[in-house]
ROGU-637428 format. One record per residue (C-alpha): x negated, y negated, z; residue in three letters. Coordinates in pm, whole numbers, padded with zeros to 5 digits, always signed. Each point is the difference from the previous one (the first is absolute). Layout:
XYZALA;...
//
This chain:
-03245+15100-03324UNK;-00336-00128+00193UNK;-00321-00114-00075UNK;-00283+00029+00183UNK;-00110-00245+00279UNK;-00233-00250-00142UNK;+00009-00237+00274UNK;+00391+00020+00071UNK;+00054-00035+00397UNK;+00429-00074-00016UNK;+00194-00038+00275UNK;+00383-00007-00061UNK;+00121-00254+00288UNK;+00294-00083-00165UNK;+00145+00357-00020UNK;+00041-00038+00332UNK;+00340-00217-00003UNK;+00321+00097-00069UNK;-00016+00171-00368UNK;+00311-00283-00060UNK;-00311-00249-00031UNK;-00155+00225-00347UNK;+00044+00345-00232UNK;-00289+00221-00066UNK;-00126-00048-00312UNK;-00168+00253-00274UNK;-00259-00074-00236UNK;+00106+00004-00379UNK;-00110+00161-00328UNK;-00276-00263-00204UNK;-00110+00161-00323UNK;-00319-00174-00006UNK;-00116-00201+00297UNK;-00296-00212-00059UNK;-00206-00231+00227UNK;-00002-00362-00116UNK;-00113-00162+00298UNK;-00176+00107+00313UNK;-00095-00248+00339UNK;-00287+00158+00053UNK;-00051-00241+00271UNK;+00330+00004+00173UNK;-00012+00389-00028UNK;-00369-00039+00203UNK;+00223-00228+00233UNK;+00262+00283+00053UNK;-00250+00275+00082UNK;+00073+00190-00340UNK;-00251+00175-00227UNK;-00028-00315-00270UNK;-00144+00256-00235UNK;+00173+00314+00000UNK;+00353-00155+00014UNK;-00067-00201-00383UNK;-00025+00361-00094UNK;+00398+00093+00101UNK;+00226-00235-00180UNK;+00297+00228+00130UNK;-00010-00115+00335UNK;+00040-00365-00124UNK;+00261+00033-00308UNK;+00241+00222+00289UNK;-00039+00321-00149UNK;-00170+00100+00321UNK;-00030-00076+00350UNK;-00342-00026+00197UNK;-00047+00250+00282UNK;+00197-00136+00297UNK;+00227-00184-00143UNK;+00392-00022+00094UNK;+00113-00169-00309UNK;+00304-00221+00109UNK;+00200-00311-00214UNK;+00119-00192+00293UNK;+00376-00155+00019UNK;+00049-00375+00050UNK;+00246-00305-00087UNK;-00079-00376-00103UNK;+00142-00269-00093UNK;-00044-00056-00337UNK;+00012-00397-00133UNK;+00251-00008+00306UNK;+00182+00300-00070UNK;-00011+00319+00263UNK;-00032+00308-00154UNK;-00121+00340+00140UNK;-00311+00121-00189UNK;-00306+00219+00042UNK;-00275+00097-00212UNK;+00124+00048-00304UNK;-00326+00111-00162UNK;-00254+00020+00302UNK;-00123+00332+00209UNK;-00171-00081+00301UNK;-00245+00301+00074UNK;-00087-00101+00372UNK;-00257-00246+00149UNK;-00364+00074-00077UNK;-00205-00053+00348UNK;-00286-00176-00078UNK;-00374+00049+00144UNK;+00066-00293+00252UNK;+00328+00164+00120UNK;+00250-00194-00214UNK;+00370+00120-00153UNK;-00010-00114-00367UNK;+00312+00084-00200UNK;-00028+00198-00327UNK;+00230-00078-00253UNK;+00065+00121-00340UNK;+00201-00231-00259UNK;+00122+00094-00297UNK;-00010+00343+00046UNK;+00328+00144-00062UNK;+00397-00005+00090UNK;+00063+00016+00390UNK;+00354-00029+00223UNK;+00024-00342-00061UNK;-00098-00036-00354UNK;+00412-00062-00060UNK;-00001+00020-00422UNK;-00377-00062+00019UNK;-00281+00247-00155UNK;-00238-00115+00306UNK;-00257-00005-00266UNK;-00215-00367-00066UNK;-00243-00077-00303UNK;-00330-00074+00011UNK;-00001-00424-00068UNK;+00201-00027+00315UNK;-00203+00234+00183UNK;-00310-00142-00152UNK;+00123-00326+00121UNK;+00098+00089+00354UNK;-00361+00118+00009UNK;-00180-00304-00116UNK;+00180-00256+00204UNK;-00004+00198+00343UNK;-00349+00074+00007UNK;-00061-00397-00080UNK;+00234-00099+00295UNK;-00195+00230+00164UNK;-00312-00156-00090UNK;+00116-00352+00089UNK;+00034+00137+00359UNK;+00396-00031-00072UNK;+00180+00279+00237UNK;+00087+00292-00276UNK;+00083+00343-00108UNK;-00274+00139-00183UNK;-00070+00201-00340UNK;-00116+00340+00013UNK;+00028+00102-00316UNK;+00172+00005-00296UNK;+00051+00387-00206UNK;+00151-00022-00373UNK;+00278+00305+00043UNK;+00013+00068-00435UNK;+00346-00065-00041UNK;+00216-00240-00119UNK;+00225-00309+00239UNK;+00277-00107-00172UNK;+00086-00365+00059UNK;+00088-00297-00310UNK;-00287+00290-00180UNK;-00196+00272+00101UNK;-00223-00078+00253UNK;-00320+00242+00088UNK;+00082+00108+00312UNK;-00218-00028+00314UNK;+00004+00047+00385UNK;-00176-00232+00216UNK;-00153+00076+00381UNK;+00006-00245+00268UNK;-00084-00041+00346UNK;+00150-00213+00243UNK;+00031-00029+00415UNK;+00308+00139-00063UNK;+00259-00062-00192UNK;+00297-00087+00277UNK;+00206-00293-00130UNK;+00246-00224+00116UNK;+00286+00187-00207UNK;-00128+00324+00136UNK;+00148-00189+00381UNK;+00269-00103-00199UNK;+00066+00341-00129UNK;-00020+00181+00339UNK;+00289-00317+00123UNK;+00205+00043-00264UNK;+00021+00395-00014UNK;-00097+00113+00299UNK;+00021-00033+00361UNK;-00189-00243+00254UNK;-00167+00326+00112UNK;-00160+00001-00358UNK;-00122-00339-00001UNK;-00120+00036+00369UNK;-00223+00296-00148UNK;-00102-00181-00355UNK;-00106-00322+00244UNK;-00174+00228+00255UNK;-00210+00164-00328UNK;-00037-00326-00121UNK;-00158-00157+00320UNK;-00197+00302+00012UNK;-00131-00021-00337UNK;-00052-00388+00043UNK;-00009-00106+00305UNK;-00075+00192+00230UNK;-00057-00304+00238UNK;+00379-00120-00005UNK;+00046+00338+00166UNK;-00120-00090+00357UNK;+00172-00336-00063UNK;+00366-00060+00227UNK;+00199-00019-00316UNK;-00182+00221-00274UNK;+00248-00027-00241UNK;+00013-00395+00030UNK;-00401+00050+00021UNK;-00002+00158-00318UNK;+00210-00266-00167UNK;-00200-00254+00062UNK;-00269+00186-00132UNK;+00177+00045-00324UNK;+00052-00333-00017UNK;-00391-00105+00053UNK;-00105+00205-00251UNK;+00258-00084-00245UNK;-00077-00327+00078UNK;-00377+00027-00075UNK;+00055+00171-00331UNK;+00223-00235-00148UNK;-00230-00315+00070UNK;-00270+00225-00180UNK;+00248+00010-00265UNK;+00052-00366-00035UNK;-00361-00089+00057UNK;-00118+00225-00306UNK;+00291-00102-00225UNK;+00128+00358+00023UNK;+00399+00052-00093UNK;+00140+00370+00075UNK;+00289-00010-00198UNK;+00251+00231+00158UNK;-00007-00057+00388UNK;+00275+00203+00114UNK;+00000+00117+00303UNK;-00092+00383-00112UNK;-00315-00169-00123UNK;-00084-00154+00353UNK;-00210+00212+00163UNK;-00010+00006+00368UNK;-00397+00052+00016UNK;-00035-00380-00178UNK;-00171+00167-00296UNK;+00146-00108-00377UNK;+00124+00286-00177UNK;+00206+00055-00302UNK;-00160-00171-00247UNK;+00256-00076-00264UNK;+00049-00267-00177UNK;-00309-00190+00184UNK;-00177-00243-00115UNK;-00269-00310+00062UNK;+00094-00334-00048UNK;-00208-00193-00268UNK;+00123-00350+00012UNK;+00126-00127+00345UNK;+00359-00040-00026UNK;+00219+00081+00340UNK;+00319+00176-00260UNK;-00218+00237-00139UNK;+00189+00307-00062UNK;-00148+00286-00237UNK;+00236+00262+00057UNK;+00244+00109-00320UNK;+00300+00075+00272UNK;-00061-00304+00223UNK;+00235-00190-00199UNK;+00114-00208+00294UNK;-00381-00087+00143UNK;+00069+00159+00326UNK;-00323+00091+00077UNK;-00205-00262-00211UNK;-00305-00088+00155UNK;+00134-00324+00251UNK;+00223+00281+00121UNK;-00149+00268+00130UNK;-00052-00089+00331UNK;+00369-00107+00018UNK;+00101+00407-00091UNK;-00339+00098+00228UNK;+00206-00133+00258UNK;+00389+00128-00094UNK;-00132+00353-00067UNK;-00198-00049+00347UNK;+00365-00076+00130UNK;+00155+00369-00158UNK;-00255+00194+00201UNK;+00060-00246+00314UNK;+00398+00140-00081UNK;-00059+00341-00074UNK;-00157+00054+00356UNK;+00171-00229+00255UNK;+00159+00265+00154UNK;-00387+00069+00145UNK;-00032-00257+00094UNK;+00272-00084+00310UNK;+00249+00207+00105UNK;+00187-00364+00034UNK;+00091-00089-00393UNK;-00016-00351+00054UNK;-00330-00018+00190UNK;-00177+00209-00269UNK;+00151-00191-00277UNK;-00173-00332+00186UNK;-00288+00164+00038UNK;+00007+00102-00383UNK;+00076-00347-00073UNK;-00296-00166+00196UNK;-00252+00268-00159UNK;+00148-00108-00385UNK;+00000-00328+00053UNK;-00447+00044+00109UNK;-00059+00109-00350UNK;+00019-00282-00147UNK;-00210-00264+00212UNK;-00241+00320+00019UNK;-00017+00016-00397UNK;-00003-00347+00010UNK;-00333+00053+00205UNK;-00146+00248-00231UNK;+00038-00166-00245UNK;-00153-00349+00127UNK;-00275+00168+00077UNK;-00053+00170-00301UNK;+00002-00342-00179UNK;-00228-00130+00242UNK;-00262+00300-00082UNK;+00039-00047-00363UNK;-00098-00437+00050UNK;-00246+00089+00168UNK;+00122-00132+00301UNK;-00170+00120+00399UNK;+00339-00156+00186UNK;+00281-00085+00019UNK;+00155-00354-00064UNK;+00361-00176+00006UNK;-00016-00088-00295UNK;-00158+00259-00136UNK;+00390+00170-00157UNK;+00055-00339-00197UNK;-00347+00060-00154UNK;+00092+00294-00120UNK;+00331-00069-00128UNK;-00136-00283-00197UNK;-00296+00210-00174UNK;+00332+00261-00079UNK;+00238-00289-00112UNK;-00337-00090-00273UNK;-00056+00299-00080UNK;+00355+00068-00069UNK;+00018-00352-00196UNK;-00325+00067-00187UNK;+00151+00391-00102UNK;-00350+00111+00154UNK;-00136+00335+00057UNK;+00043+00104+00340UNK;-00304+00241+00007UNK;-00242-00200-00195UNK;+00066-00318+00182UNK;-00068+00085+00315UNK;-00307+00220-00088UNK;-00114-00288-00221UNK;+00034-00232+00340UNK;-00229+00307+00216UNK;-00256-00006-00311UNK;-00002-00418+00000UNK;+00103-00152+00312UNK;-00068-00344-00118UNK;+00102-00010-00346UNK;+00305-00202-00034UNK;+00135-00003-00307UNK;+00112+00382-00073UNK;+00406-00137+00003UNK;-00069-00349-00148UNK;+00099-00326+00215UNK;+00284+00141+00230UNK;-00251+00264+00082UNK;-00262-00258+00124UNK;+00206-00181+00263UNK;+00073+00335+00158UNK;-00358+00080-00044UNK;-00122-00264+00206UNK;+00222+00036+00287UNK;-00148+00340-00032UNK;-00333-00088+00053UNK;+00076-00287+00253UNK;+00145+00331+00198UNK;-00275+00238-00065UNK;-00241-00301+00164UNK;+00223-00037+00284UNK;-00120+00362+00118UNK;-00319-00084-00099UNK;+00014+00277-00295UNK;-00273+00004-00259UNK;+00112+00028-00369UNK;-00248+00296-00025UNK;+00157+00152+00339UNK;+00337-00042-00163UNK;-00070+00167-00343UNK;-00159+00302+00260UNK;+00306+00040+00173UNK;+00276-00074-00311UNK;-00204+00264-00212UNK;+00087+00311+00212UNK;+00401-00086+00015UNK;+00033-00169-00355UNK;-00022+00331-00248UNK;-00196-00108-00320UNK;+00226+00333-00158UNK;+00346+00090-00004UNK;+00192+00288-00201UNK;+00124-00265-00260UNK;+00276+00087-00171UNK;-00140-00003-00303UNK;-00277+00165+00070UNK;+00168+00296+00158UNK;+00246+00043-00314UNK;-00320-00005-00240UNK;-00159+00298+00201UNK;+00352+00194+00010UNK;+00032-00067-00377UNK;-00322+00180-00070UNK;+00024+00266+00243UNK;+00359+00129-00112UNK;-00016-00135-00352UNK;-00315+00052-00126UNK;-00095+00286+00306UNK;-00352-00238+00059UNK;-00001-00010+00381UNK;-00313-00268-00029UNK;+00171-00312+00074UNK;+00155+00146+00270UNK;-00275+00129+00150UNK;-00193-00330-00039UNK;+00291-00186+00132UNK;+00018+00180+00267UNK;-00343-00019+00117UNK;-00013-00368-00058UNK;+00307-00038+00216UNK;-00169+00230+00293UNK;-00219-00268+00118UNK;+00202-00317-00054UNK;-00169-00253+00219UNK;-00351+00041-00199UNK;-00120-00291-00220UNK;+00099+00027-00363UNK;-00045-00234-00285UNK;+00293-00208+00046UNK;+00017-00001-00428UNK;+00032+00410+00049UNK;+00321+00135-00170UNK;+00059+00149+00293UNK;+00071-00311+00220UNK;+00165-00199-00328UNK;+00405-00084+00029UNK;+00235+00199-00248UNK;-00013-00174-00335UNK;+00335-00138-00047UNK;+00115+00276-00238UNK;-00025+00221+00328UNK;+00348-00189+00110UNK;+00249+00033+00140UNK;-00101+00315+00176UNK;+00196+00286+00094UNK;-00040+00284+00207UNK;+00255+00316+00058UNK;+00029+00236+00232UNK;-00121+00299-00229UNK;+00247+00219+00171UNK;
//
C-alpha cells in the first residue's frame, strides 16, 4: 500500500548488503491515525511537501509506506550496561534514506510502529509521552547545535499500549545520517564473517567518510574518524550538562549524532554522580562517566573490526590501541575548549584547566545550577557575588585572566552568550507539557515549550519560568526508558 509522492525522493542504500544485516518489513493495521505533530521546517529541509503530508497521518503511524520506500528494521548487537546481547530494532522500520535538495542521504525511521523480527516478546508499539518526549528533547539538542537525530513527526495510531496501564499509543518519525551503530559492527563480528564487516565498514566509509577511502588504511581511517566525532559529541554533552542515560554501544552511532533518546535528561544542579535513569542502579553512565564508556564502547568497534585492519593480528591490535588511547586527550581538547568558549576566553592558557576545575569544584560545593550559572556569568561578566564568597576568589582570578588577553567584559558577555544556552528542556518543564498533552490532551505547553526551547541562546528574563530550577518537590527525578 503507497501513497502518493509528496516530496519523497528514497534511496534504499542499505538493501544493498547482505539481507543477514535486516528483514523487510510491512506496514501495520492503525484504526485511526492522527497527526499530532508535524516539522514543517525539517520536512522543508528534506525536500517534502510540508503541506500535503499533515494531511496523511498513515504514512507516519506505519499503516503505510511513502512511495519509494523499502521498509527495513535493521539487525544489530550492543552491549547493554556491559552485557553483549544480539538485538535489532525491536519496534523501528527504516523506509530508506530520503535524498535531500543538496544531495544528502537522510535516514527515515519509524518508531513505535508495530512488532518486527526482533521485537522478541515485544508488541513494537510505543506511547505517545515517550514519543512526545523523544521529540521535544531532539529537536532542542538540535537547536543547541548538539550533533542529533531529528523529529519528523509524531502520528497518534488510536489504539491502546499496554505497559504498568494503558498507554495511547503513538509512532514517532525520525531522521538521522544513518542509523549504523557500533553494535551493528559488533553484530556483523559476532555472527558473521570478516567478509561482512569488510562490506558494513566499506558502506559505512561510504556513507561517512568518503575521504578515509583514498586514505592507505581506510578501515584504520575510518576509526579514527569515529573516534573524532564521538569525541566531539560527548564534550558537547558535558559542556551543556546533557546525561544520555543508556550508552550502550547499540546506541553509539557511528555518524557522531545522539540518538535514542531514552531516559535523557538535563542536569539542573551541577553534581558530577548525577544519574536519572530508573535502571542505572549502579551509576554506570552518570554524568562524570560518560566519556569513560565514550571511550570503552569506542574500544568494541576498534574489536569488532581489527581483522581490517592488518592482516598481522598484533600490528592491528597496536594500531587499535594507539587510535583508543587519542580519544581521550582529543575529548580532553574538546572539551577545554568548549569551557574556554563558554568564559569567554580568545586563548588558550596553562592554567586555564585549574580555572575551570575550581569554578566546577564551587559550583559543585554551592549545589549550583549548571545552566543558569554560567549564563548568569555571559549576562554579567563582572558581577561577583552569584555563588557567595568561594565564588568571588574564583571570580577574580577570572577576571585577572580575561585582562591578561586583553578581553573586555562586554567582549566576553558577546562571546559567552552564543555558547551559554539561557534554555534547556528542564525536567520539569518537559514532564508538565507531557502531563497536559496525554492527560488532559492540551498540546499548548508543549507547543510553547517547544518553541521557547528552539532558539535557546536568545535573551530571556532570567525570572522566566522557563529558565527557573525544579522546585524541590520536582526531586529526585527519574526517567525510564518508556519501552
Amino acid at each position: 500500500m503507497t501513497k502518493t509522492n509528496h516530496g519523497w525522493n528514497l534511496a534504499s542504500t542499505y538493501t544493498q548488503l547482505r539481507s543477514f544485516f535486516y528483514t523487510e518489513a510491512a506496514p501495520q493495521e492503525v484504526p485511526a491515525p492522527e497527526m499530532v505533530l508535524w516539522n514543517r521546517s525539517l520536512a522543508r529541509e528534506l525536500g517534502l511537501d510540508e503541506n500535503a503530508l499533515f494531511h496523511e497521518p498513515a504514512l507516519f503511524a506505519g499503516a503505510a509506506f511513502p512511495s519509494g520506500a523499502v521498509p527495513i528494521s535493521q539487525a544489530y548487537a550492543g552491549h547493554q550496561f556491559g552485557n553483549f546481547t544480539m538485538l535489532g530494532d525491536g519496534r523501528a522500520v527504516l523506509l530508506g534514506e530520503q535524498q535531500t535538495p543538496e544531495g544528502q542521504l537522510v535516514d527515515i525511521q519509524l518508531k513505535g510502529s508495530g512488532r518486527t523480527a526482533y521485537s522478541r516478546s515485544g508488541d513494537g508499539r510505543a506511547g505517545l509521552g515517550p514519543m512526545l518526549r523523544e521529540y521535544v528533547i531532539s529537536e532542542a539538542m538540535h537547536a543547541l547545535g548538539i550533533p542529533t537525530s531529528r523529529s519528523l513527526a509524531v502520528a497518534k495510531t488510536g489504539e491502546p499500549v499496554y505497559r504498568e496501564k494503558p498507554l495511547e499509543g503513538a509512532v514517532l518519525t525520525r531522521t538521522a545520517s544513518s542509523h549504523l551503530r557500533v553494535g551493528t559492527f559488533q553484530y556483523a563480528r559476532a555472527a558473521g564473517s570478516i567478509e561482512d564487516v569488510e562490506q558494513l565498514a566499506d558502506y559505512a566509509i561510504k556513507r561517512h567518510d568518503p575521504e578515509a577511502g583514498e586514505a592507505p588504511n581506510p578501515y584504520l581511517a575510518f576509526l579514527r574518524g569515529v573516534i573524532q566525532r564521538q569525541a566531539a559529541l560527548t564534550a558537547s554533552w558535558q559542556l551543556t550538562g546533557f546525561i544520555h542515560g543508556v550508552m550502550n554501544t547499540d546506541n553509539m552511532t557511528i555518524s557522531g549524532e545522539t540518538i535514542d533518546y531514552g531516559p535523557c535528561a538535563f542536569m539542573d544542579t551541577y553534581d558530577p554522580e548525577t544519574v536519572f535513569s530508573s535502571i542505572d542502579t549502579g551509576g554506570r553512565y552518570a554524568y562524570k562517566n560518560q566519556p569513560y564508556i565514550a571511550a570503552w564502547n569506542l574500544s568494541r568497534l576498534a574489536e569488532a573490526i581489527l581483522p581490517l585492519l592488518d592482516d598481522d593480528e598484533e600490528a592491528a591490535l597496536n594500531q587499535a590501541q594507539k587510535e583508543i588511547t587519542a580519544f581521550t586527550p582529543l575529548y580532553q581538547q574538546y572539551w577545554r575548549d568548549g569551557m574556554s568558549a563558554k568564559l569567554g576566553l580568545a586563548s588558550s592558557h596553562p592554567g586555564d584547566d585549574k580555572l575551570f576545575e575550581d569554578l566546577l569544584a564551587v559550583m559543585e560545593a554551592e549545589k549550583a545550577d549548571f545552566t543558569n550559572t554560567f549564563r548568569a556569568l555571559a549576562l554579567d561578566p563582572e558581577e561577583d557575588e552569584l555563588l557567595g564568597g568561594t565564588f568571588s576568589d574564583w571570580h577574580l582570578r577570572w577576571e585577572e585572566r580575561l585582562q591578561s588577553e586583553g578581553t573586555t567584559p562586554a567582549a566576553a558577555s558577546q562571546r559567552m552568550r552564543q555558547v551559554n544556552p539561557a534554555v534547556i528542556p528542564r525536567n520539569h518543564l518537559v514532564e508538565e507539557a507531557l502531563a497536559a498533552a496525554v492527560d488532559q490532551g492540551d498540546m499548548g505547553p508543549f507547543h510553547e515549550l517547544l518553541q521557547v526551547l528552539s532558539n535557546p541562546y536568545a535573551d530571556i528574563d532570567p525570572d522566566s519560568r522557563f529558565c527557573r530550577p525544579a522546585p524541590a518537590s520536582a526531586f529526585p527525578f527519574r526517567t525510564y526508558c518508556g519501552t
